[in-house]
N, CA, C and O atoms as a GROMACS GRO file, in nm:
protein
  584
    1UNK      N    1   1.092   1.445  21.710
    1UNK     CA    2   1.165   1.566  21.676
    1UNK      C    3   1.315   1.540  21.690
    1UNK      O    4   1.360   1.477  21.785
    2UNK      N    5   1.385   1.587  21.601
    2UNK     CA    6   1.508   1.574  21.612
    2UNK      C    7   1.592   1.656  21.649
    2UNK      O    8   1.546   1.756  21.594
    3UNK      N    9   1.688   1.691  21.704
    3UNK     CA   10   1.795   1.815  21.760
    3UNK      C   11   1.868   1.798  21.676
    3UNK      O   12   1.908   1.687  21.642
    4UNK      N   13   1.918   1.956  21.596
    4UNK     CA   14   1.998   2.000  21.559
    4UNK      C   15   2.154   2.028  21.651
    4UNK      O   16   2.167   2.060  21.769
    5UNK      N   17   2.251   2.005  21.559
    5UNK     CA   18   2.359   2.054  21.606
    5UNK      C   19   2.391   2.195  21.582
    5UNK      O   20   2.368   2.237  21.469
    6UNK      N   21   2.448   2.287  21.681
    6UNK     CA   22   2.434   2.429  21.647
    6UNK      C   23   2.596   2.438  21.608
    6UNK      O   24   2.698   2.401  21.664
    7UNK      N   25   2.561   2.520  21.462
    7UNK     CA   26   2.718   2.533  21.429
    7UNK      C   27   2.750   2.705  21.506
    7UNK      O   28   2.666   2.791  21.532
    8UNK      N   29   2.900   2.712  21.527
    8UNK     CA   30   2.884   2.860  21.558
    8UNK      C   31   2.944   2.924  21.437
    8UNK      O   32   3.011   2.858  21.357
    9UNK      N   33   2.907   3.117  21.415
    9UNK     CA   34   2.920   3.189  21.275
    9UNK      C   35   3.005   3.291  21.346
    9UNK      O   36   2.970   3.355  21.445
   10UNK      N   37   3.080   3.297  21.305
   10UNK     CA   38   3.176   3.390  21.317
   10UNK      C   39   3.132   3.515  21.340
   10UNK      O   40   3.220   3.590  21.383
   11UNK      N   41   3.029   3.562  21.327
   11UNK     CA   42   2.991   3.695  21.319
   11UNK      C   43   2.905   3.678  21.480
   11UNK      O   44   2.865   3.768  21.554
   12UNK      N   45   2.901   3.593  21.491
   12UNK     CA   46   2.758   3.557  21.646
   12UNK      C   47   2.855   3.577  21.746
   12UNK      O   48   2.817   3.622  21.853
   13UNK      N   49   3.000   3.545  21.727
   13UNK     CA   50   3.113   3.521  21.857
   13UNK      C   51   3.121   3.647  21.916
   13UNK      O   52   3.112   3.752  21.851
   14UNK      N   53   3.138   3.642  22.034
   14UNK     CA   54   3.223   3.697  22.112
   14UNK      C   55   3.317   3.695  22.207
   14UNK      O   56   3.290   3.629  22.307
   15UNK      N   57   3.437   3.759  22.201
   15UNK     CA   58   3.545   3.724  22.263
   15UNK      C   59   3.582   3.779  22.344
   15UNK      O   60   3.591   3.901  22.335
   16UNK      N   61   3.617   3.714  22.454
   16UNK     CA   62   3.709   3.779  22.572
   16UNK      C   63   3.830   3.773  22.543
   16UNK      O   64   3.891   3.712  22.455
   17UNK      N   65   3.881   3.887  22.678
   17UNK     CA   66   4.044   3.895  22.669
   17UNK      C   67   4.031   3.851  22.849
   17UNK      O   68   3.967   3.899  22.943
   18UNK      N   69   4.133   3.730  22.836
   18UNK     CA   70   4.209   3.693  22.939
   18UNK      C   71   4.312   3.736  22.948
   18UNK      O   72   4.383   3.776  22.856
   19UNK      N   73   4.353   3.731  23.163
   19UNK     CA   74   4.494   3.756  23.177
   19UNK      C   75   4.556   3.671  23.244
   19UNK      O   76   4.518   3.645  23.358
   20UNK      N   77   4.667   3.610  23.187
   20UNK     CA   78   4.688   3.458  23.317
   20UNK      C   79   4.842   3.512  23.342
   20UNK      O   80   4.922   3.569  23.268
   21UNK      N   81   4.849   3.462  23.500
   21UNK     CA   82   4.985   3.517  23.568
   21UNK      C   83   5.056   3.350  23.547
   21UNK      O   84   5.011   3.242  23.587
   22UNK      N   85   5.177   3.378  23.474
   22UNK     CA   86   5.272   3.240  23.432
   22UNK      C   87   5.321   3.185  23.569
   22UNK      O   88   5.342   3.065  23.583
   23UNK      N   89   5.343   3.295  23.696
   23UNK     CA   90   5.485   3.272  23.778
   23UNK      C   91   5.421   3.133  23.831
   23UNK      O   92   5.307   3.095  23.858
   24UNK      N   93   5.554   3.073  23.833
   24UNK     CA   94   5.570   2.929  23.908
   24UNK      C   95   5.463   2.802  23.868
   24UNK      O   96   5.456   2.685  23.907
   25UNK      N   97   5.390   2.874  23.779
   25UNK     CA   98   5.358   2.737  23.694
   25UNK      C   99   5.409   2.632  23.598
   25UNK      O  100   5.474   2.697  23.517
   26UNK      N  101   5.414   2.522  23.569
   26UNK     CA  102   5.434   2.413  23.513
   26UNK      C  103   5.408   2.462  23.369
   26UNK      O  104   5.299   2.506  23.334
   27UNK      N  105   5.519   2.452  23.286
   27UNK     CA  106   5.520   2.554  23.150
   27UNK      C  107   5.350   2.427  23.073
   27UNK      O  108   5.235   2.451  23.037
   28UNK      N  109   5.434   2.307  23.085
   28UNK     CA  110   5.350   2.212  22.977
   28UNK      C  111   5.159   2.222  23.047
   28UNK      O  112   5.060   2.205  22.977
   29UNK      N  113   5.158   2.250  23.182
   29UNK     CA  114   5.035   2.265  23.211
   29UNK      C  115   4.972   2.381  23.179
   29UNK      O  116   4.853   2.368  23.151
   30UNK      N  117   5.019   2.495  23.174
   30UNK     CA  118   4.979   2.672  23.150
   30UNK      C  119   4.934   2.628  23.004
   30UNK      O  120   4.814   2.636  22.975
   31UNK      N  121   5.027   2.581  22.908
   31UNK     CA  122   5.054   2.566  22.772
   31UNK      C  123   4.928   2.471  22.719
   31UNK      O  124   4.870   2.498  22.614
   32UNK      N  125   4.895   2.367  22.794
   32UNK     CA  126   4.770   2.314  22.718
   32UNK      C  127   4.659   2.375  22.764
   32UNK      O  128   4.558   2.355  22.698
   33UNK      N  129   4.646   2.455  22.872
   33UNK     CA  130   4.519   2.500  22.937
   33UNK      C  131   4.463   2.665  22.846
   33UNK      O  132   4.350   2.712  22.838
   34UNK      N  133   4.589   2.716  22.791
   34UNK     CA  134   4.585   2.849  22.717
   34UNK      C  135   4.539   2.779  22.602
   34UNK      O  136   4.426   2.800  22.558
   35UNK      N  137   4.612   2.703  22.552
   35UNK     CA  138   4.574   2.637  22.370
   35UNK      C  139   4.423   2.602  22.393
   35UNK      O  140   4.352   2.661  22.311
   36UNK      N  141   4.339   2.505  22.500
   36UNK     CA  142   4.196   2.531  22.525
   36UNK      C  143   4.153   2.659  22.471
   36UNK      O  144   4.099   2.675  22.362
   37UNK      N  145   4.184   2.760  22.566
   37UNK     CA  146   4.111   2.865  22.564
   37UNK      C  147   4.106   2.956  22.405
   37UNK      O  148   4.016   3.008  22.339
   38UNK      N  149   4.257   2.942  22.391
   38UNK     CA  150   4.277   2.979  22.247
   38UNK      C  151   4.178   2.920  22.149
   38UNK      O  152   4.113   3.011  22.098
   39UNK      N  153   4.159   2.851  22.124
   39UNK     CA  154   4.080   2.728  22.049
   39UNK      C  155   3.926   2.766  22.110
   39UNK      O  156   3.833   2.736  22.037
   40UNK      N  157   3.902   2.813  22.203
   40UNK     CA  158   3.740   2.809  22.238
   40UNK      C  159   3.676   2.622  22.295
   40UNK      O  160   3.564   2.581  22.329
   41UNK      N  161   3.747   2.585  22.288
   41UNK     CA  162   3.752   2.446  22.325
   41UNK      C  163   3.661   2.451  22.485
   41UNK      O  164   3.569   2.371  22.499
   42UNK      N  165   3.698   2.562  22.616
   42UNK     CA  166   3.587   2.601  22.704
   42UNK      C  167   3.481   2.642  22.631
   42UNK      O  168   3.436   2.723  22.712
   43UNK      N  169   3.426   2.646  22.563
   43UNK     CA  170   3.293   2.705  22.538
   43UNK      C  171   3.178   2.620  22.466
   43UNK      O  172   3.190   2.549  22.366
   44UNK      N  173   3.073   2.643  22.537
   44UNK     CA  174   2.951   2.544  22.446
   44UNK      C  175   2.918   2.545  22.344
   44UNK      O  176   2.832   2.460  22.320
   45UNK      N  177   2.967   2.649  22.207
   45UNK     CA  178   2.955   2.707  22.126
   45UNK      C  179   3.069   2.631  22.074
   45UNK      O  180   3.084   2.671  21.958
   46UNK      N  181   3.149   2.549  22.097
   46UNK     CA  182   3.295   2.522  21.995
   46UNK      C  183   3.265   2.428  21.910
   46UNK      O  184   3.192   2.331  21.932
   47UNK      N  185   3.347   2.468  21.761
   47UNK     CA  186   3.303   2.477  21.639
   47UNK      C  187   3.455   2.432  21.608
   47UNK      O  188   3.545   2.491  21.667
   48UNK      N  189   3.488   2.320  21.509
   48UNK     CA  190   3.605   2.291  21.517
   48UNK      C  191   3.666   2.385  21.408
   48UNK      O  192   3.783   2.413  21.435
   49UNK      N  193   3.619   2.443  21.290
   49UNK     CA  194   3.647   2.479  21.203
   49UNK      C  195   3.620   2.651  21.221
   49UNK      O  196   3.656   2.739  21.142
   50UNK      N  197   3.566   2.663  21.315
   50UNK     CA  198   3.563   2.812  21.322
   50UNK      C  199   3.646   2.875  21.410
   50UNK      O  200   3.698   2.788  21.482
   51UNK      N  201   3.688   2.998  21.442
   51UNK     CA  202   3.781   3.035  21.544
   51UNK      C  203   3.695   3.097  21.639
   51UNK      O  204   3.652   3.207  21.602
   52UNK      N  205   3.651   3.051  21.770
   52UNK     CA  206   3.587   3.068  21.834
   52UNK      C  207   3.623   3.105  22.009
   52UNK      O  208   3.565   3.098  22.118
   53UNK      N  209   3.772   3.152  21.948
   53UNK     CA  210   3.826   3.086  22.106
   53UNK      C  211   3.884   3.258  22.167
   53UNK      O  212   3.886   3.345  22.080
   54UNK      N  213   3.921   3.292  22.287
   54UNK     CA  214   3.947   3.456  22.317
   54UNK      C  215   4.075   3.428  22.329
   54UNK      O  216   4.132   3.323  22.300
   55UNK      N  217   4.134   3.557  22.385
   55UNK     CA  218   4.206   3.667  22.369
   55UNK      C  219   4.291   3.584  22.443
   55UNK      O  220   4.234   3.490  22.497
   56UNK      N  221   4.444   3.596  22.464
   56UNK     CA  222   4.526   3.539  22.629
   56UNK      C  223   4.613   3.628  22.627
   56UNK      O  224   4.687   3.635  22.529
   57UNK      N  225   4.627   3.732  22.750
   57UNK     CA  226   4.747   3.788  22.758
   57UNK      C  227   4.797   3.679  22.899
   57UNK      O  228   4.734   3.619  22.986
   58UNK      N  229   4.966   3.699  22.860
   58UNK     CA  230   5.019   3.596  22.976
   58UNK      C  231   5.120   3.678  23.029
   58UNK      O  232   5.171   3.754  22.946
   59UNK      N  233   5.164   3.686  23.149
   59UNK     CA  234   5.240   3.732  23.202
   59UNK      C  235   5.348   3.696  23.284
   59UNK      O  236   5.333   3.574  23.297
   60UNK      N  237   5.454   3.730  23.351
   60UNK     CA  238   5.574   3.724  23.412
   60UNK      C  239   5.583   3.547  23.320
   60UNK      O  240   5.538   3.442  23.367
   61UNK      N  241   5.632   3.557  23.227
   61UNK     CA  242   5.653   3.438  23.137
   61UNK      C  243   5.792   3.357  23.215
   61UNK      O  244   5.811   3.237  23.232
   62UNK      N  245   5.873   3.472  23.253
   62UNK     CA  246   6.034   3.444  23.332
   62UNK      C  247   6.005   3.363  23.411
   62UNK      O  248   6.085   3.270  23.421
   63UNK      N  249   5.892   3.361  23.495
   63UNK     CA  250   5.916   3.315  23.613
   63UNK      C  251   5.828   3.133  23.592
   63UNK      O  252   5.766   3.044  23.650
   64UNK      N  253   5.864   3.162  23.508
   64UNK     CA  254   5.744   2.962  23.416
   64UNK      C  255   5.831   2.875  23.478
   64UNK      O  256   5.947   2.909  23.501
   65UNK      N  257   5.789   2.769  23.507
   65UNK     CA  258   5.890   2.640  23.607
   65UNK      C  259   5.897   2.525  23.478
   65UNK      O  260   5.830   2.529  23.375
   66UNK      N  261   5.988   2.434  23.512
   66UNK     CA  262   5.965   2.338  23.418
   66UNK      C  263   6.040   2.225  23.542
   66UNK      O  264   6.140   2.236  23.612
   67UNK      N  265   5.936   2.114  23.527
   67UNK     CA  266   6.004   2.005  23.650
   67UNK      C  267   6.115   1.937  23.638
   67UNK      O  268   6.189   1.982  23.550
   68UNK      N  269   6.157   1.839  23.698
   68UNK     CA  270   6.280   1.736  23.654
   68UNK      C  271   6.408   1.796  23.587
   68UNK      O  272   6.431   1.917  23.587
   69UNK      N  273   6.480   1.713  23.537
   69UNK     CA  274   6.610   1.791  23.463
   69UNK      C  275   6.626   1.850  23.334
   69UNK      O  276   6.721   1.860  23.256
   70UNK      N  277   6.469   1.897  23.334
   70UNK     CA  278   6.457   1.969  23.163
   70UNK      C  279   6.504   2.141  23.185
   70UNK      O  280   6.408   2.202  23.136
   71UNK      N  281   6.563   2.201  23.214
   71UNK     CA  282   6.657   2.271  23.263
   71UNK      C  283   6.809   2.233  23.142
   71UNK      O  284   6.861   2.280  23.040
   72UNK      N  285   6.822   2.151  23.212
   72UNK     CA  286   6.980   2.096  23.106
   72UNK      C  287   6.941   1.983  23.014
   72UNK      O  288   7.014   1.961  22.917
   73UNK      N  289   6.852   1.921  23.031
   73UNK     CA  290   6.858   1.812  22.897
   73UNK      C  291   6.748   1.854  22.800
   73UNK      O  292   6.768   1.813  22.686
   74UNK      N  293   6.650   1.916  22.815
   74UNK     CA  294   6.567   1.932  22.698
   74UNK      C  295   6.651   2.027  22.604
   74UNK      O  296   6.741   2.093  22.656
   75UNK      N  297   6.631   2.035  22.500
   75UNK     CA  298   6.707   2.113  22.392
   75UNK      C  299   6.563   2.189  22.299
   75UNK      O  300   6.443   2.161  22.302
   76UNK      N  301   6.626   2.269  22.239
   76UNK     CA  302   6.526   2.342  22.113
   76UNK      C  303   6.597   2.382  21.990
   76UNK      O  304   6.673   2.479  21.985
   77UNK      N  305   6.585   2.343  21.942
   77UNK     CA  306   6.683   2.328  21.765
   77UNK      C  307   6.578   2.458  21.665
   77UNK      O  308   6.455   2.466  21.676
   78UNK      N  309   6.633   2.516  21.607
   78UNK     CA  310   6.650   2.619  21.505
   78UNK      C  311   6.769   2.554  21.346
   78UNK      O  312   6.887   2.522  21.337
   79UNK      N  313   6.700   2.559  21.290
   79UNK     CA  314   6.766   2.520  21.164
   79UNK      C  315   6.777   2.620  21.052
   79UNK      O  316   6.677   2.645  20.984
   80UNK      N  317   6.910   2.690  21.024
   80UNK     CA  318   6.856   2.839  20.922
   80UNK      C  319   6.894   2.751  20.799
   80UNK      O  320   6.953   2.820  20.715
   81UNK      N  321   6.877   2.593  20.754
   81UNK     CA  322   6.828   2.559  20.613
   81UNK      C  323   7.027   2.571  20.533
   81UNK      O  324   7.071   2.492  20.449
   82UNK      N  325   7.092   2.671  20.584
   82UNK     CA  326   7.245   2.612  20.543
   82UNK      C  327   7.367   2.555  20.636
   82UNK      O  328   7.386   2.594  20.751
   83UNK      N  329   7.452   2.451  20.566
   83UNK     CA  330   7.551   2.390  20.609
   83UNK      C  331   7.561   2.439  20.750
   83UNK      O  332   7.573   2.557  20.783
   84UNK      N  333   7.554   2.330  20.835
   84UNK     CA  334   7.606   2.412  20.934
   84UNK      C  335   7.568   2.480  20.998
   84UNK      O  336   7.644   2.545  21.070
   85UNK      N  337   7.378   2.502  21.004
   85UNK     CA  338   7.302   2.590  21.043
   85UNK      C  339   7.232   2.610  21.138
   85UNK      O  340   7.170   2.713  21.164
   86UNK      N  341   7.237   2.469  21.226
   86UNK     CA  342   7.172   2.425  21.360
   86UNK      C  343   7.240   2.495  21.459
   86UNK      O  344   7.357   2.522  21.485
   87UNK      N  345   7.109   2.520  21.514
   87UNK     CA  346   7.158   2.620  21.597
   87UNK      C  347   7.085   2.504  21.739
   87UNK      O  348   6.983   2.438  21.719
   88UNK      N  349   7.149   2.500  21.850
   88UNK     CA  350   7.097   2.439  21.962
   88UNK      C  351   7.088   2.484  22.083
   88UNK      O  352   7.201   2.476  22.131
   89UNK      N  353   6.985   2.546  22.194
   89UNK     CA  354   6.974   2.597  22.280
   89UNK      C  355   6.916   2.511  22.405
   89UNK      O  356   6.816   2.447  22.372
   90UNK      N  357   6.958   2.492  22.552
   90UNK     CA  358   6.874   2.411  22.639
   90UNK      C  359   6.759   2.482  22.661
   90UNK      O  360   6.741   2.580  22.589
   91UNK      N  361   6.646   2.447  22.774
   91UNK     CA  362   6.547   2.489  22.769
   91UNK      C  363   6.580   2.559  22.922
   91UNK      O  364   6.481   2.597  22.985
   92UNK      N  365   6.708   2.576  22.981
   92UNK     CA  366   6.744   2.678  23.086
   92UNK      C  367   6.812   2.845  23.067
   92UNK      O  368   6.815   2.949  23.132
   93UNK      N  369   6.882   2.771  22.881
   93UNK     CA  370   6.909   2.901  22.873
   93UNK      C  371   6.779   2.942  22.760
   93UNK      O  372   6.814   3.026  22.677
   94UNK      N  373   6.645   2.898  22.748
   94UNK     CA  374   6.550   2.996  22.679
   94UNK      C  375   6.501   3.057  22.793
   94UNK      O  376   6.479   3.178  22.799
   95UNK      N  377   6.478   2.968  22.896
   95UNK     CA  378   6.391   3.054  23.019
   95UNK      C  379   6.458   3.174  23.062
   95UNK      O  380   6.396   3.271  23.104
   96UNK      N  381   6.584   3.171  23.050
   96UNK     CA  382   6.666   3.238  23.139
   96UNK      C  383   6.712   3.436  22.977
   96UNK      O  384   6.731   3.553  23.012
   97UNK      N  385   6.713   3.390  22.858
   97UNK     CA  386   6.763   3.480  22.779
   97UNK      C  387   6.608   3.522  22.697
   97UNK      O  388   6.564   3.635  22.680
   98UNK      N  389   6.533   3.363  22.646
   98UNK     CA  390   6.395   3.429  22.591
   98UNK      C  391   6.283   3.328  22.628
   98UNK      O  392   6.241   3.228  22.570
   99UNK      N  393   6.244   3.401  22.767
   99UNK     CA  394   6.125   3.335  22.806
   99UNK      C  395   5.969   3.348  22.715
   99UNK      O  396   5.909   3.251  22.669
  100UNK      N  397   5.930   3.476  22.706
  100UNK     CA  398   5.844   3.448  22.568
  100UNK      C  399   5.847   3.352  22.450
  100UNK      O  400   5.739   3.301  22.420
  101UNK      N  401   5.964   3.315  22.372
  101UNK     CA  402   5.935   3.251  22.287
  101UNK      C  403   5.970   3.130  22.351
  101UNK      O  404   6.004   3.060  22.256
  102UNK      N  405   5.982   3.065  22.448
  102UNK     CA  406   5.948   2.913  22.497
  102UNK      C  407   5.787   2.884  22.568
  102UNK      O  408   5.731   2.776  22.586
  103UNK      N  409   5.734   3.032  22.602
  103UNK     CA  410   5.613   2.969  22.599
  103UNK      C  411   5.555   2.984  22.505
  103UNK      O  412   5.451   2.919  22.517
  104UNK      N  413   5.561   3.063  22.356
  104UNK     CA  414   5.451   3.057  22.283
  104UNK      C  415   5.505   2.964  22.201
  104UNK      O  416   5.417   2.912  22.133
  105UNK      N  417   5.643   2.908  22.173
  105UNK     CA  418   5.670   2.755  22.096
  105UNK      C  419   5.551   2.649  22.176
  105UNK      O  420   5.443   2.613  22.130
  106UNK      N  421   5.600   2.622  22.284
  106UNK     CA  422   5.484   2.514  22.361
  106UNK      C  423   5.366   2.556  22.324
  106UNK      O  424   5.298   2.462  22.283
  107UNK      N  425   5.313   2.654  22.321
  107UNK     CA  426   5.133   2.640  22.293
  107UNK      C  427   5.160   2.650  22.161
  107UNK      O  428   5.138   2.532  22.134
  108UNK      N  429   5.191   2.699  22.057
  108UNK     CA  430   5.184   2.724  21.907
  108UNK      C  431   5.208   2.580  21.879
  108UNK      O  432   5.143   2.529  21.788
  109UNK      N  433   5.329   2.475  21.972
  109UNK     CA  434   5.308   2.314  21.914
  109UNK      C  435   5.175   2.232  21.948
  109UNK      O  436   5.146   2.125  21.894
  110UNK      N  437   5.088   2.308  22.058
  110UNK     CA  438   4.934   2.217  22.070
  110UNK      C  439   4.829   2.332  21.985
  110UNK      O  440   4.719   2.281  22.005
  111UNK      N  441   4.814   2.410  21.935
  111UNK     CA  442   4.738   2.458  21.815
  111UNK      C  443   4.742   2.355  21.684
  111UNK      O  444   4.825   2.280  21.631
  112UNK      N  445   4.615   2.393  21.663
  112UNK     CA  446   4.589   2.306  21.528
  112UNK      C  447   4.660   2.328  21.367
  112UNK      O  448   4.640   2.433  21.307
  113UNK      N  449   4.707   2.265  21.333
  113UNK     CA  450   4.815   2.273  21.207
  113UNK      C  451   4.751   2.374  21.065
  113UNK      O  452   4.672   2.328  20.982
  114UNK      N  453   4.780   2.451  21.063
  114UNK     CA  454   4.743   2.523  20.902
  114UNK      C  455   4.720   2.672  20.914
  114UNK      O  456   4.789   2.749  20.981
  115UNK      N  457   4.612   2.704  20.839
  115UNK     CA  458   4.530   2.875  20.838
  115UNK      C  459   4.471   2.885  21.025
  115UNK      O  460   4.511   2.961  21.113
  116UNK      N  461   4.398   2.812  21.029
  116UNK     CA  462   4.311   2.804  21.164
  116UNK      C  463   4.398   2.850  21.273
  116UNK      O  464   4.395   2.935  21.362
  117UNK      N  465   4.479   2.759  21.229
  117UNK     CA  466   4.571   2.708  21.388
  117UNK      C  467   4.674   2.866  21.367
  117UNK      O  468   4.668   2.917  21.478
  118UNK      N  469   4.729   2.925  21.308
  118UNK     CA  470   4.772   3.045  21.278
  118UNK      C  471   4.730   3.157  21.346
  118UNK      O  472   4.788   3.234  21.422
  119UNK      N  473   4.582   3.149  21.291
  119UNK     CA  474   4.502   3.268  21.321
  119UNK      C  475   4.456   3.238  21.463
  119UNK      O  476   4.382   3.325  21.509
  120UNK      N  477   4.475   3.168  21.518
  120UNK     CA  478   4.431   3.138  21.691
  120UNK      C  479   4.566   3.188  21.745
  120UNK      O  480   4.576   3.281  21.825
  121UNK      N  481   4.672   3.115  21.692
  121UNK     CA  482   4.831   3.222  21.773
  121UNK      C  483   4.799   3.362  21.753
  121UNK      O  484   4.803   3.420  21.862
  122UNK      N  485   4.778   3.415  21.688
  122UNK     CA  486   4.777   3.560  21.653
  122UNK      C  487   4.660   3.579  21.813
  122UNK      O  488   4.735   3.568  21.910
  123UNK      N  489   4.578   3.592  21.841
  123UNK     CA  490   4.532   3.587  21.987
  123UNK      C  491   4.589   3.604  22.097
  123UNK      O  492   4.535   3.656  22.195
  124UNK      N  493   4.740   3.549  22.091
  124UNK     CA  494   4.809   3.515  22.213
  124UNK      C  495   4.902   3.655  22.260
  124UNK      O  496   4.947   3.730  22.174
  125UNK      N  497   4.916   3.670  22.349
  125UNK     CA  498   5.024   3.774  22.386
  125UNK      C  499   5.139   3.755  22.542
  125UNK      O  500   5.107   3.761  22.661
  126UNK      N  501   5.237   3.738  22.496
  126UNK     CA  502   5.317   3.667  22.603
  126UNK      C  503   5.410   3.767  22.666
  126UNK      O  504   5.471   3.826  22.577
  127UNK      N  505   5.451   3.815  22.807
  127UNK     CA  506   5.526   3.909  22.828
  127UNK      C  507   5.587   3.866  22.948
  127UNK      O  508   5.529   3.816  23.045
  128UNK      N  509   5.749   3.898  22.930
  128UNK     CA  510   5.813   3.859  23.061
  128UNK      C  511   5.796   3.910  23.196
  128UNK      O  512   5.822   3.856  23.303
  129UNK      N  513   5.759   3.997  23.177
  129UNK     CA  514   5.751   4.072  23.307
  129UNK      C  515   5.576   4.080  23.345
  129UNK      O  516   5.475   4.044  23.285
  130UNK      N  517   5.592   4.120  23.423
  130UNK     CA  518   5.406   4.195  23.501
  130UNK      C  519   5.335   4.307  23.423
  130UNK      O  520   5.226   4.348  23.463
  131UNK      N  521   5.385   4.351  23.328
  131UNK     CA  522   5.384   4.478  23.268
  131UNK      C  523   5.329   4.416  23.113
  131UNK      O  524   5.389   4.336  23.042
  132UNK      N  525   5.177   4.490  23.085
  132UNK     CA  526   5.139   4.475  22.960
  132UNK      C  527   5.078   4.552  22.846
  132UNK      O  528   5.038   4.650  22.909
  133UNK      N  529   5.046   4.573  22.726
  133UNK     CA  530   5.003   4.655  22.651
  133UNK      C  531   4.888   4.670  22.620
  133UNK      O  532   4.852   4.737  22.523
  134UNK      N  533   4.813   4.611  22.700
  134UNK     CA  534   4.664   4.565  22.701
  134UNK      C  535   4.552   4.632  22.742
  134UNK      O  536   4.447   4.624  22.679
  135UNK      N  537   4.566   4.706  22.853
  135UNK     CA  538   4.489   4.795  22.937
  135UNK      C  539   4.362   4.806  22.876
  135UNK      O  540   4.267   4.749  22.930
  136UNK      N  541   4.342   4.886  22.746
  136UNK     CA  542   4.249   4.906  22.745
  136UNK      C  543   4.156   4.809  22.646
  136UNK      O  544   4.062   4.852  22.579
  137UNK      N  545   4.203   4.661  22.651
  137UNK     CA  546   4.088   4.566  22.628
  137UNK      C  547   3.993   4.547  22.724
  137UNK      O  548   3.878   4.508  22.711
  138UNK      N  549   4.089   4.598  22.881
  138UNK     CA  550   4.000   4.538  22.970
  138UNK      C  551   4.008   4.398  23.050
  138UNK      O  552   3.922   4.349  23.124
  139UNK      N  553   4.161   4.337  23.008
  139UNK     CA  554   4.082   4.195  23.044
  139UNK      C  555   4.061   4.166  23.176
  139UNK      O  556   4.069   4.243  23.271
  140UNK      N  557   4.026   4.019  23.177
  140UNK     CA  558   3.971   3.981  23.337
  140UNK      C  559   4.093   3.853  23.388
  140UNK      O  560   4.148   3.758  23.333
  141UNK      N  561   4.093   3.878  23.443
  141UNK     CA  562   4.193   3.801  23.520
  141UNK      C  563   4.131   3.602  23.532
  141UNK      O  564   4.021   3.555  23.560
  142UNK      N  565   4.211   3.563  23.511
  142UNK     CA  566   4.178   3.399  23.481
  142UNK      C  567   4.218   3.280  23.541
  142UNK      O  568   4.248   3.194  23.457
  143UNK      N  569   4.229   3.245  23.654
  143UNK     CA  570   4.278   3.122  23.723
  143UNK      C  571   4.258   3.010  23.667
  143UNK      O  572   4.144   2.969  23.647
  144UNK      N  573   4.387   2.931  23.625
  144UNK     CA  574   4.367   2.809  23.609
  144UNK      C  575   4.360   2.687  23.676
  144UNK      O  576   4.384   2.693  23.796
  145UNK      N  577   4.333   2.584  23.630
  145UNK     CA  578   4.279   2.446  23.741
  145UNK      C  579   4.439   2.384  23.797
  145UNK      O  580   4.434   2.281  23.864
  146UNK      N  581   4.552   2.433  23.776
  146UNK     CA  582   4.671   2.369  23.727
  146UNK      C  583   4.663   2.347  23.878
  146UNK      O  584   4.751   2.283  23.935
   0.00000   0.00000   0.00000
C-alpha cells in the first residue's frame, strides 16, 4: 500500500489569530518566526502553494531591539523612480519615527515572492503601542522560542 501525500484545500483551513508582544525582542528573530506562522509553515497541513498560514497581530512594535551597531549603520532606501529621488533613512531613526513599517518590511522581505506571498502580508497586523483593533477575533496570545 502506498501513502498518499495530503494536499491542503482552502476551504478545509482554519485559521487562527495570534498575538505576539514585540517588546525587547530581536527584530530579525520575531520577523522569521511570524513569516513561519504567516506561511502555515507550523502546521502539519502545509501546502506550499496554498495559503494556509493564521492571523498575527503584533504589538508594542517601538519597543523591537536590533543588536550591534545597526542602530546607525544599517540604512533603508526608498526610491520615488525621479532624479534625485532616494530617499535614505537609518534603521534608528525607523524604530524611533516608524516602527511598524520596519517590522513589516523585515517579514514582507522573508514572505514568498508574487500573488501568494501578498496575500499572506495581508494577515499581518503591526501596532506600536499595546493597544489593538482586534478584540473581537479573539486572539490567543503566542510565545515565541526566541
Amino acid at each position: 500500500m502506498q501513502r498518499q501525500t495530503t494536499i491542503a484545500k482552502k476551504q478545509e483551513l482554519t485559521k487562527k489569530w495570534y498575538i505576539i508582544d514585540a517588546a525587547n525582542k530581536p527584530l530579525g528573530r520575531l520577523a522569521s518566526e511570524v513569516a513561519v506562522i504567516l506561511q502555515g509553515k507550523d502546521k502539519p497541513c502545509y501546502t506550499p502553494n496554498v495559503d494556509c498560514g493564521d492571523y498575527v497581530i503584533i504589538i508594542n512594535a517601538k519597543q523591537v531591539s536590533l543588536s550591534g551597531n545597526k542602530l546607525k549603520n544599517k540604512f533603508y532606501y526608498n526610491v520615488s523612480g525621479y532624479t534625485g529621488g532616494l530617499r535614505k533613512r537609518s534603521a534608528g531613526v525607523m524604530v524611533d519615527k516608524y516602527p511598524c513599517e520596519i517590522v513589516e518590511r523585515t517579514i514582507h522581505g522573508m514572505l514568498p515572492k508574487g500573488r501568494l506571498g501578498r496575500q499572506m502580508f495581508k494577515k499581518l497586523f503591526v501596532y506600536e503601542g499595546s493597544e489593538h483593533k482586534q478584540q473581537a477575533q479573539q486572539p490567543e496570545v503566542k510565545e515565541l522560542k526566541i
